[in-house]
LODRENSE-269938 format. One line per field, with one value per residue (C-alpha): residue in three letters; chain; residue number from 1; x, y, z. Coordinates in Angstrom, 2 decimals. Each point is the difference from the previous one (the first is absolute). Layout:
BEGIN
type [ALA,...] .
mol [A,...] .
seq [NUM,...] .
east [X,...] .
north [Y,...] .
up [Z,...] .
% end
This chain:
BEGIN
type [UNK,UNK,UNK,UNK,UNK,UNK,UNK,UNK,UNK,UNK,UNK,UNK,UNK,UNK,UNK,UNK,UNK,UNK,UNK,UNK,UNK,UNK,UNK,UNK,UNK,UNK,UNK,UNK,UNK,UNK,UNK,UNK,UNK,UNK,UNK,UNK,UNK,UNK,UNK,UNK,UNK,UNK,UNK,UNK,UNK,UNK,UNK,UNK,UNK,UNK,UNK,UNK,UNK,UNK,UNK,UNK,UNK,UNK,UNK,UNK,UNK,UNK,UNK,UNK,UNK,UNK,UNK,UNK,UNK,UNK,UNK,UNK,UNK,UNK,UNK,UNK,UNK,UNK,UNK,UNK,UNK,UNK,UNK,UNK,UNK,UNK,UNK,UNK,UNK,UNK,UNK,UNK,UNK,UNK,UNK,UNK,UNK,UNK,UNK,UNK,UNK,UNK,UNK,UNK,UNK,UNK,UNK,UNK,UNK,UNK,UNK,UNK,UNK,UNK,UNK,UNK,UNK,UNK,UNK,UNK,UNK,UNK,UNK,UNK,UNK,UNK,UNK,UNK,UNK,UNK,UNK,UNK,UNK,UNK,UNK,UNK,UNK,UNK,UNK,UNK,UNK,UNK,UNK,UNK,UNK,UNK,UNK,UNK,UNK,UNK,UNK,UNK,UNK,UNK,UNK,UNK,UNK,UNK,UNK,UNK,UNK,UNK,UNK,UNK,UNK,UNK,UNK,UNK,UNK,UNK,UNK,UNK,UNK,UNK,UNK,UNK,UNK,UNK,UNK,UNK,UNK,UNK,UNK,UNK,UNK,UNK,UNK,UNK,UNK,UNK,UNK,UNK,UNK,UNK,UNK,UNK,UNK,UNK,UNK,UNK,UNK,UNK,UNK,UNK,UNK,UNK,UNK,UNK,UNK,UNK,UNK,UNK,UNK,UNK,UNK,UNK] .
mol [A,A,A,A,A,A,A,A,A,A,A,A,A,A,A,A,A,A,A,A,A,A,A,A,A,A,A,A,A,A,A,A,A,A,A,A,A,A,A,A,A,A,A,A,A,A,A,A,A,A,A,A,A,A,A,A,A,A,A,A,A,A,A,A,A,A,A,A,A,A,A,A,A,A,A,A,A,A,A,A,A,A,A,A,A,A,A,A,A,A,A,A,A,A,A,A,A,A,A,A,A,A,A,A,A,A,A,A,A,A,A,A,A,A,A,A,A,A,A,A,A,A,A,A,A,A,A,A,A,A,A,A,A,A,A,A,A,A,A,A,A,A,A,A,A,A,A,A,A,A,A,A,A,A,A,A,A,A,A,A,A,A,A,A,A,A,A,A,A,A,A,A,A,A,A,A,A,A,A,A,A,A,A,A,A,A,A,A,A,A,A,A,A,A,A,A,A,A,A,A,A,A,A,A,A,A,A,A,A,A,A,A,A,A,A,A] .
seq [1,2,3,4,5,6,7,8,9,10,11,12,13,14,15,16,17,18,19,20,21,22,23,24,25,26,27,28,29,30,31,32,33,34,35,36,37,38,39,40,41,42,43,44,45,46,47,48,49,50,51,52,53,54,55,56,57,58,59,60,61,62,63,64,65,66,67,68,69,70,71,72,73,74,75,76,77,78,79,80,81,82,83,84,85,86,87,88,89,90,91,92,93,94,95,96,97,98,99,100,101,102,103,104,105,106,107,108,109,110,111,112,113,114,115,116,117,118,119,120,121,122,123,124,125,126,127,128,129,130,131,132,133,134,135,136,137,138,139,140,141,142,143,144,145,146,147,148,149,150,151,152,153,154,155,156,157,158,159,160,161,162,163,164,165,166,167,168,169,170,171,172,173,174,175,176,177,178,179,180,181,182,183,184,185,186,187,188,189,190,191,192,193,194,195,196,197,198,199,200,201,202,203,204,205,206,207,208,209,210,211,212,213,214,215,216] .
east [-10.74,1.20,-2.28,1.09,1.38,-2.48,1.16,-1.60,1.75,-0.43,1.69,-1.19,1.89,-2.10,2.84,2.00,-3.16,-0.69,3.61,0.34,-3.50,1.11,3.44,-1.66,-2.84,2.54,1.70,-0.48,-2.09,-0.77,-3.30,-0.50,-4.00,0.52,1.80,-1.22,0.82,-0.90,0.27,-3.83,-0.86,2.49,-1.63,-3.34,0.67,1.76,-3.10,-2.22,2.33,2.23,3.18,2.83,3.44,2.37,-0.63,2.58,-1.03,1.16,0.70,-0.95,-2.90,-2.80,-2.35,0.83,3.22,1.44,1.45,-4.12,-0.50,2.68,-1.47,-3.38,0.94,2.23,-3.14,-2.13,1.46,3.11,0.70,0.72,3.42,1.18,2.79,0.44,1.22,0.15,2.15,0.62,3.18,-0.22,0.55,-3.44,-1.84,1.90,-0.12,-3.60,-0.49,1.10,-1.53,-3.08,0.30,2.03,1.78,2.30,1.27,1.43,0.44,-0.95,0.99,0.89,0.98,-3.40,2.17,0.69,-4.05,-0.62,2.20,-1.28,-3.40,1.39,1.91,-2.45,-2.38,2.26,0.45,2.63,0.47,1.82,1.44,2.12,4.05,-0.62,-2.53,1.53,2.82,-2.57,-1.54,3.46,0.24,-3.02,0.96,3.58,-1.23,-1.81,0.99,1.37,-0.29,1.83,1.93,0.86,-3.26,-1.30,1.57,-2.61,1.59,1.14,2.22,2.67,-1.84,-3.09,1.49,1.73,-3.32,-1.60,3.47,-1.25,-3.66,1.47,1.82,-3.65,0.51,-2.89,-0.27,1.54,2.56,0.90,-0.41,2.71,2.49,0.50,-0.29,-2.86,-3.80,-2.99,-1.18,2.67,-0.75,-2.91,0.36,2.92,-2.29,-3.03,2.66,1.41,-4.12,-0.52,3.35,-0.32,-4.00,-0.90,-2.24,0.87,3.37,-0.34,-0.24,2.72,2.16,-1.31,0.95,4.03,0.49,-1.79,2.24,2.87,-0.20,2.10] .
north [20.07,-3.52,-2.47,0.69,-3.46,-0.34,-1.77,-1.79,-0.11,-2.83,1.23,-0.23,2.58,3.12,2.82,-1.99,-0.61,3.70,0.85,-2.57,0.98,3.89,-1.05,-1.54,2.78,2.49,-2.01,1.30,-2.80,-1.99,-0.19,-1.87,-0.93,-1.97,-0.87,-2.59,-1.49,-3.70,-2.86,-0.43,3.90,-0.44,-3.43,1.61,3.00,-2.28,-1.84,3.22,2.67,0.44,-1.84,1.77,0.64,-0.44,-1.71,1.37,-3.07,-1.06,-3.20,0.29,1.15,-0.47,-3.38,-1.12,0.28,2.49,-3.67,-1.10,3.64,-0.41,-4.01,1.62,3.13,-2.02,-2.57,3.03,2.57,-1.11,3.04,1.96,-0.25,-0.41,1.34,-1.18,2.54,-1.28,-0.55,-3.85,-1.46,-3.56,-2.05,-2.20,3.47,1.11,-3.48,0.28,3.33,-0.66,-3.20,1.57,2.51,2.94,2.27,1.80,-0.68,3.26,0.53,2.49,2.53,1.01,3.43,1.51,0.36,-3.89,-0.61,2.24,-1.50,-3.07,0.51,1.37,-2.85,-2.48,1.55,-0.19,-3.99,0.25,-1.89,2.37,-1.78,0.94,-0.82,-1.85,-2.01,-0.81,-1.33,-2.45,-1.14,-0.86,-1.59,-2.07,-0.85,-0.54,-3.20,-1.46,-3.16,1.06,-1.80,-2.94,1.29,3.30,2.38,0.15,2.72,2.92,2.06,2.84,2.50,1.20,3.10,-1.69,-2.38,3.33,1.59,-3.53,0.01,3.94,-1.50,-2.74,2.82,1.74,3.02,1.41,1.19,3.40,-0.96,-2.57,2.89,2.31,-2.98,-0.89,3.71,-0.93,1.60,-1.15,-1.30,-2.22,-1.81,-0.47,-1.51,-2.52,-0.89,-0.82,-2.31,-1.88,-0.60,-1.46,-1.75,-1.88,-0.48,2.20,2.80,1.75,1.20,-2.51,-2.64,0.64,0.78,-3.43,-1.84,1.71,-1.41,-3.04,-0.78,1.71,2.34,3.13] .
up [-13.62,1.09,1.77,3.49,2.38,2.59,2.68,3.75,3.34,2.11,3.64,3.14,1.41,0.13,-0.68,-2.44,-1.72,-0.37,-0.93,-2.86,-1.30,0.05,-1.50,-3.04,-0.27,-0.09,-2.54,-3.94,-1.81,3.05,2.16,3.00,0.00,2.90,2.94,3.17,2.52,-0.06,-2.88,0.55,-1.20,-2.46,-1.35,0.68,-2.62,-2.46,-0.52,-0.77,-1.34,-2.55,0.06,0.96,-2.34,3.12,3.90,2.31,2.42,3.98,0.76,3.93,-0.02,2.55,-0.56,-3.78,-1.13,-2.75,-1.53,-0.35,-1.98,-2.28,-1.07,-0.45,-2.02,-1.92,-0.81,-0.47,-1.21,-2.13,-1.67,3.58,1.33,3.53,2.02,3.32,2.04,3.48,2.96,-0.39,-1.38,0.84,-2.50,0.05,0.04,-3.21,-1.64,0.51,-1.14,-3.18,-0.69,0.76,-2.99,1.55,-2.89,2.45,3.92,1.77,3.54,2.20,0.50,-3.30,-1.52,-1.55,-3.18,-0.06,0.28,-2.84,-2.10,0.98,-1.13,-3.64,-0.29,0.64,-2.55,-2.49,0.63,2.18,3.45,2.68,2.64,2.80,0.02,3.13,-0.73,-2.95,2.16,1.53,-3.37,-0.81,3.45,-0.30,-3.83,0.69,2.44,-2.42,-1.84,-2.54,-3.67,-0.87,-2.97,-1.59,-0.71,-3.44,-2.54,-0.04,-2.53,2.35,-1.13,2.22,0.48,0.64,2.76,1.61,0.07,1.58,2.60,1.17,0.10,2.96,1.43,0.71,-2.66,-0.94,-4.13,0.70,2.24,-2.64,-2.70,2.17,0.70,-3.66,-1.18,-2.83,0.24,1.65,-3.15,-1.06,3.49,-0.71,-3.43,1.81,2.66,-2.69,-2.20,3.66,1.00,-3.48,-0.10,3.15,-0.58,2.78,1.25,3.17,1.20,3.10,-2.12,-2.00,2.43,1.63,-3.28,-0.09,3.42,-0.38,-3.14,1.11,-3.11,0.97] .
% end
């Protein structure tokens, strides 16, 4: 059998909390192990327990913020993945978010279907991120100086700079599979040769790097 994707919930609301944690128990393959209310219990168990695959992590949460939970797992725990999945949409809470070590930024409320996903994408390396807040990354980068001559040549192939255009857009890898009519797979493989190409890691970053040097 597969390893199963165990995954924490940091919310503070009570019935949300419940409802994620059922969504992703009922899911095949997935186990939530736990689910809190406060960056301080989640902080506490990250420091005794087993380090989680996936953090579906708040941002306003009660005393510490979700932002402080992301910088620790992310110094702690670098192999577990975080998807914000929280109410805020200003762009100094996403811009921290992500420099913090967030994987994925969705807002809520979104379709259980799009937080599944989510999670299976971010385990496979992926960064999920919502359209609109990919609007404000390109917002924030778009107001940024931007460099004094042309961008270095990366080596992209058309296809490659397509796929890194629908990653700006805020596509996520199957979306991107369905729009160009090509498998799951062969995304995959494109994405791997645009990380190495533009001597990156993370789908933020990348897509951080096209705008910065206006590569699409």
């Amino acid at each position: 059998m597969p390893e199963s994707t165990t995954v924490w919930i940091v919310e503070d609301n009570r019935l949300l909390r419940s409802n994620l944690a059922e969504l992703i128990d009922e899911e095949q393959g997935m186990h939530c192990s736990l689910a809190v209310g406060s960056c301080e219990a989640f902080l506490a168990e990250l420091d005794r327990a087993a380090h989680p695959d996936v953090v579906l992590m708040d941002l306003g949460l009660p005393g510490r913020s979700g932002i402080d939970g992301i910088g620790r797992a992310h110094l702690v725990a670098p192999s577990t993945r975080v998807i914000v999945l929280t109410i805020h949409e200003e762009n100094e809470k996403v811009f921290e978010a992500i420099c913090a070590g967030a994987s994925g930024y969705l807002l809520k409320p979104s379709p259980p279907s799009q937080i599944v996903e989510a999670i299976r994408e971010v385990k496979r390396g992926g960064a999920p991120i919502n359209a609109y807040i990919a609007r404000k990354m390109l917002s924030m980068f778009s107001q940024l100086p931007g460099p004094p001559s042309p961008g270095p040549d990366y080596g992209l192939t058309p296809r490659e700079q397509e796929i890194l255009g629908l990653l700006v857009e805020g596509l996520i890898m199957k979306q991107i599979a369905a729009r160009l009519g090509v498998s799951y797979h062969t995304v995959g493989n494109h994405l791997r040769n645009i990380y190495h190409k533009l001597h990156v890691h993370s789908r933020s970053k990348a897509v951080a790097k096209a705008l910065r040097e206006d590569l699409i």
